[in-house]
Structure formats: structure tokens, C-alpha cells
N, C-alpha and C positions, 0 to 999 in steps of 0.2 A: 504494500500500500504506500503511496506517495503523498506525501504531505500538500496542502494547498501551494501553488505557486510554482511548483515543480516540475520542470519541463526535463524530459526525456528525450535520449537520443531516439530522432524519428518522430519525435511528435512538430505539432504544429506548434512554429510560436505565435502569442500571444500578439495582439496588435498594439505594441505600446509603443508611447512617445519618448524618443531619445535627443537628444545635443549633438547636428554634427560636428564637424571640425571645428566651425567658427562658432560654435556656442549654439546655433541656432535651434528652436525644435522641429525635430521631421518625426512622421511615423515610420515605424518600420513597412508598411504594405505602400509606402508611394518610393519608398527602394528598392524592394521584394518583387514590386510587378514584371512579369515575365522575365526573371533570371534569378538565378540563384543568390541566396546569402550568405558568411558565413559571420557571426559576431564571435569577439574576442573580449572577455572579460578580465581586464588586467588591476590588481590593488597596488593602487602605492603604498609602498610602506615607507614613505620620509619624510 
């Protein structure tokens, strides 16, 4: 069982709003349209 919020390899993501480069907000599905994604989730630690 997977907790709320928890996305699996192979599932669909979610449609949420992110910051691209310059700050700004885009969704992911006006990126996503007809090509592939991959996101990358990195922490700073500094």
C-alpha cells in the first residue's frame, strides 16, 4: 500500500504547478504535451 502523494515508477504524474528556470510557474501537462518527461529531484544541502 502506498501512502497519499506517492507516485510510482509507471504511474501517471500528477498535474502540478512547478518554477521553471527563470522562476516562472508552468504546469507540468503544457510541457508533457506530446513528448516525453523526465523530472529530476535534487536537495541542496548548503
Amino acid at each position: 500500500m502506498r501512502g497519499k502523494g506517492i507516485v510510482a515508477a509507471g504511474d501517471s504524474a500528477p498535474d502540478a504547478m512547478l518554477e521553471n528556470g527563470k522562476g516562472q510557474p508552468v504546469r507540468l501537462s503544457e510541457i508533457w504535451q506530446g513528448t516525453r518527461l523526465v523530472l529530476v529531484f535534487m536537495r541542496h544541502l548548503g
